[in-house]
C-alpha positions in Angstrom: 36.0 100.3 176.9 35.7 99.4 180.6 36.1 95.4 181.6 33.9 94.3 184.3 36.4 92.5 186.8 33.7 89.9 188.2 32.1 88.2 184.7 34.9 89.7 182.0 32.0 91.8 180.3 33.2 94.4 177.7 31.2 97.6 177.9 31.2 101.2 177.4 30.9 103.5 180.9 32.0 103.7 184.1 31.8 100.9 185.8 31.2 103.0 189.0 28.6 104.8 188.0 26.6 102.5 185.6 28.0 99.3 186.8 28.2 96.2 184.6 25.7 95.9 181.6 25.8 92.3 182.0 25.8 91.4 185.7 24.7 94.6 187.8 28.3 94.8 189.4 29.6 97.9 190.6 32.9 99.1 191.8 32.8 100.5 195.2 36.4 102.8 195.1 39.0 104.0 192.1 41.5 101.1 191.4 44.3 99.8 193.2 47.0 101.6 192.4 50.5 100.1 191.1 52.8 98.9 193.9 56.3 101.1 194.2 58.3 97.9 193.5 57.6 94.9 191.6 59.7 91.8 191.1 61.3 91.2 187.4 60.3 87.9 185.9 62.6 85.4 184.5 59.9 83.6 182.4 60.6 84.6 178.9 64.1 84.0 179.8 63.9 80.7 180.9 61.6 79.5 177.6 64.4 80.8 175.5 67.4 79.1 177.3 64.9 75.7 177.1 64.3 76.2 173.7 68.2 76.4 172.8 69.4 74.1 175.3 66.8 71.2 174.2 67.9 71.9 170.4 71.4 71.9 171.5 71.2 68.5 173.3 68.8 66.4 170.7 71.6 67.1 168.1 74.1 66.1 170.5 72.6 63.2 171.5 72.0 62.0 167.7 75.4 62.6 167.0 76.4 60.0 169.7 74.0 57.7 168.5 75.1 58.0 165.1 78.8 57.4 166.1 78.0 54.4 168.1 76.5 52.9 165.7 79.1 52.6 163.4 81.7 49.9 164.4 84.4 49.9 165.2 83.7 53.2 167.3 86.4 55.8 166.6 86.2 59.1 168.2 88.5 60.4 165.5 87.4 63.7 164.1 86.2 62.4 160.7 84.5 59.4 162.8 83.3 62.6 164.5 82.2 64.2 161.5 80.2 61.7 159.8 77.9 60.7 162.7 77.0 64.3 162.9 76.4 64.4 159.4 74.5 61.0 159.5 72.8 63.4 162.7 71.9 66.4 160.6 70.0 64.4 157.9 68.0 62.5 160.8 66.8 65.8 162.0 66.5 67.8 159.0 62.6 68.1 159.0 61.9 68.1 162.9 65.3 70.9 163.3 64.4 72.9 160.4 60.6 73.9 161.4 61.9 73.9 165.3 64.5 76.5 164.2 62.3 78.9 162.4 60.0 79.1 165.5 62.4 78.9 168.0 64.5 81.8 166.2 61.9 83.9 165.4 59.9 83.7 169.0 63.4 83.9 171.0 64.7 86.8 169.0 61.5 88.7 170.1 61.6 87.9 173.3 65.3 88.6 173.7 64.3 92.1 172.1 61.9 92.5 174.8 64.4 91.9 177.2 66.5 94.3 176.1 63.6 97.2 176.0 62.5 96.1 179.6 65.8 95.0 181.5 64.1 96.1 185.1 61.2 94.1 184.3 62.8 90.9 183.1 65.9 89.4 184.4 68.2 86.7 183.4 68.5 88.2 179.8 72.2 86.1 179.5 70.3 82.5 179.7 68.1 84.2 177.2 70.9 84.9 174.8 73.2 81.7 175.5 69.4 80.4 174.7 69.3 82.0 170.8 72.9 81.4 170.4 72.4 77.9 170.7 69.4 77.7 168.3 71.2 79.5 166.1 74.7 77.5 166.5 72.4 74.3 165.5 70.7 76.1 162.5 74.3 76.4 161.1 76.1 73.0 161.4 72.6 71.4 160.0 72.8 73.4 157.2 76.8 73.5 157.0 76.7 69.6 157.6 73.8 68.9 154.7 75.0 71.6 152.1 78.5 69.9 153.0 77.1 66.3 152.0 74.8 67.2 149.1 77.6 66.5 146.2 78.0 62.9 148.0 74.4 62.0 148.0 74.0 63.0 144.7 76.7 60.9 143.6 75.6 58.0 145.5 72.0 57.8 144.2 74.0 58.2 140.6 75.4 55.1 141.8 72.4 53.2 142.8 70.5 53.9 139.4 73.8 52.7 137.7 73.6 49.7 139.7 70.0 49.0 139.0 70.5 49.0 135.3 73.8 46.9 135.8 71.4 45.0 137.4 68.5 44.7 134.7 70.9 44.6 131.9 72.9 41.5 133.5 69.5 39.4 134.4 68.1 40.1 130.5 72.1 38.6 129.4 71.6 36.0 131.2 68.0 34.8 130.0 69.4 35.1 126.6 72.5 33.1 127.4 69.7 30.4 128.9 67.6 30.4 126.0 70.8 30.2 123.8 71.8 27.5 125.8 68.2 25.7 125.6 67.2 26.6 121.7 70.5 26.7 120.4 70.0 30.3 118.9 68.8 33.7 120.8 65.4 35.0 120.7 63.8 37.2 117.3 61.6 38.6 120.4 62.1 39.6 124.0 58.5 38.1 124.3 60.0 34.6 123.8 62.2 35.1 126.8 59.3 34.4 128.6 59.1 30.6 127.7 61.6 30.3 130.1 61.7 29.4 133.9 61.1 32.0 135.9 60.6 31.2 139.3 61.7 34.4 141.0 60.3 36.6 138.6 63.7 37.9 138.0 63.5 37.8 134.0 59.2 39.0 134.2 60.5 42.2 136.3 63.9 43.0 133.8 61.8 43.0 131.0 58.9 45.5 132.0 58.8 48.7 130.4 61.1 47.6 128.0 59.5 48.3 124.5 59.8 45.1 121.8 61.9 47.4 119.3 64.4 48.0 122.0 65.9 44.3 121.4 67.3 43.8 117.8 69.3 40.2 116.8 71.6 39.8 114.0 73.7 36.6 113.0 77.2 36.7 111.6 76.5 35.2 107.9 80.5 34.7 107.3 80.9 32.3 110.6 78.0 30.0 109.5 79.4 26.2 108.0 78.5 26.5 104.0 77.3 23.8 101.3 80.1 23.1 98.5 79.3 24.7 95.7 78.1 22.6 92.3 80.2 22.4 89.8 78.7 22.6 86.1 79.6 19.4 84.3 80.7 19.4 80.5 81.9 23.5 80.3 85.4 24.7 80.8 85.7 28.1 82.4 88.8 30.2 82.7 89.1 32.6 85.4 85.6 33.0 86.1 84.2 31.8 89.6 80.7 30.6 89.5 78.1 30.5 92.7 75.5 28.0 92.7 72.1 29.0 94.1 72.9 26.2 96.2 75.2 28.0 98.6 72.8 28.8 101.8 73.7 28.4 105.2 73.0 24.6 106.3 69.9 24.3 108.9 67.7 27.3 110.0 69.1 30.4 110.3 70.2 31.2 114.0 70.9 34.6 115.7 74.4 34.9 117.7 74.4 38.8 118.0 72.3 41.2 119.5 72.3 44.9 120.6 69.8 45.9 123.1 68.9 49.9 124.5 68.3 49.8 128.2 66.1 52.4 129.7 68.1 54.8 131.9 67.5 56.6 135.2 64.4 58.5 133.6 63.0 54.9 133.1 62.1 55.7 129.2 63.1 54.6 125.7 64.3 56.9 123.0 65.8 59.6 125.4 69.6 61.0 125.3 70.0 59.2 128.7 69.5 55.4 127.4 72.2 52.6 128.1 72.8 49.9 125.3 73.9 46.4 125.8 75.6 45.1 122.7 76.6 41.1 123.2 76.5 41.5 126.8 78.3 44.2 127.3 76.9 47.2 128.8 77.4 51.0 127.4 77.3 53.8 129.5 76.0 56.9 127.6 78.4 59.4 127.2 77.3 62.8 129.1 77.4 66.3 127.5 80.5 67.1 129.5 82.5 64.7 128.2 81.7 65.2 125.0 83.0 68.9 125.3 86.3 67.9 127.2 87.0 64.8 124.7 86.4 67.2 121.7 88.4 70.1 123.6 91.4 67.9 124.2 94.4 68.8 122.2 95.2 66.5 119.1 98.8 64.3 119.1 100.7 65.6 115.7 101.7 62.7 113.2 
């Protein structure tokens, strides 16, 4: 395969003899020979070293930003710590494709260094270069593997919160329709006769299925008629009940119990909350079942 050197055409013969099969060109002595000494290149090199040393210096950078931003500023080392931390999760999905290339691509060319070291100089910027892609590969991993178990817990805590949250805004609409009506709702859907400017009690009760809600009234606390007294008999030892003796008024629910949806944001599933008089039950986890039932038992 002979390449013409004026137009770039790819032929087969001699380009001497033939001359170009494209533009007529022919070559008028052998080729230059190489020259006796050429000058190493420090390219490669350099494009490693700038690859590292940018890497190196965003992550520093964030990390100052990160500690600045929290006041006061402490330049203690957990102060230290959680601004690069707070750094690491900033640049997790620009640093994590950046790494792959910038390792892969600088470990080649640092190879090629290596094979060629008359040809290429500066191969120690080219390794300070991968050591400092690699040195920020590992404290963004280290730093985000380190903080998992926290972020985990803390979006634990914001679900918790939001239930907290939807459970407390339904107790009160029921405490304000108590209040109002004298008795709590048969139906959630009667909450909705109330004010609701904000919204508040329209957004707690979506996705919150009617047979969630159950009322109940305590019978024994409710004010009874006198019972009737037969006139003309005497009865010994024997008590008699009129079918007179029903609660006075209409009957009126003072109870309730209540599922709430939990972080899976359906009914009927092992994670579901319950709210029983306004007080709000955390289901117990599988865990805690096992160590409460694995905890040894006081003797008599």
């Amino acid at each position: 395969m002979t390449v013409c050197p004026c137009c770039g055409f790819k032929f087969e013969g001699d380009l001497q003899i033939d001359g170009c099969a494209s533009c007529g060109a022919r070559a008028v002595g052998p080729p230059l020979s190489r020259p006796v000494r050429e000058l190493p290149t420090y390219g490669r090199a350099l494009l490693v070293g700038v690859m590292g040393g940018v890497m190196l210096a965003t992550f520093l950078i964030s990390t100052i930003v990160a500690l600045f931003e929290r006041a006061p500023v402490s330049l203690r080392f957990w102060s230290i710590m959680g601004a690069a931390e707070t750094a690491a999760w900033r640049l997790k999905w620009i640093a994590i494709p950046t790494t792959i290339i910038a390792l892969w691509a600088g470990s080649l060319i640092c190879r090629s260094i290596r094979r060629n070291p008359k040809r290429f100089i500066w191969s120690r910027v080219a390794n300070g270069g991968l050591w400092a892609a690699i040195t920020v590969a590992v404290l963004i991993v280290t730093l985000i593997g380190i903080t998992v178990p926290e972020r985990l817990h803390q979006i634990e805590l914001r679900q918790e919160a939001a239930i907290y949250a939807q459970g407390y805004t339904i107790q009160r609409a029921l405490l304000d329709y108590r209040a109002r009506y004298g008795t709590l709702p048969s139906t959630l859907d009667e909450l909705r006769r109330l004010p609701d400017s904000d919204n508040s009690i329209a957004a707690a009760l979506a996705g919150i299925e009617a047979t969630a809600y159950s009322p109940g009234a305590d019978l024994a606390a409710l004010p009874k008629k006198k019972s009737r007294t037969p006139r003309g008999v005497a009865l010994r030892n024997v008590s008699m009940r009129s079918v007179d003796d029903a609660p006075e008024g209409g009957l009126s629910f003072t109870r309730y119990e209540m599922r709430l949806p939990g972080p899976d944001n359906k009914l009927g599933t092992e994670d579901d909350w319950t709210m029983r008089d306004g007080v709000i039950i955390k289901p117990i986890k599988v865990e805690d079942q096992v160590e409460v039932s694995d905890a040894p038992r006081r003797q008599p």
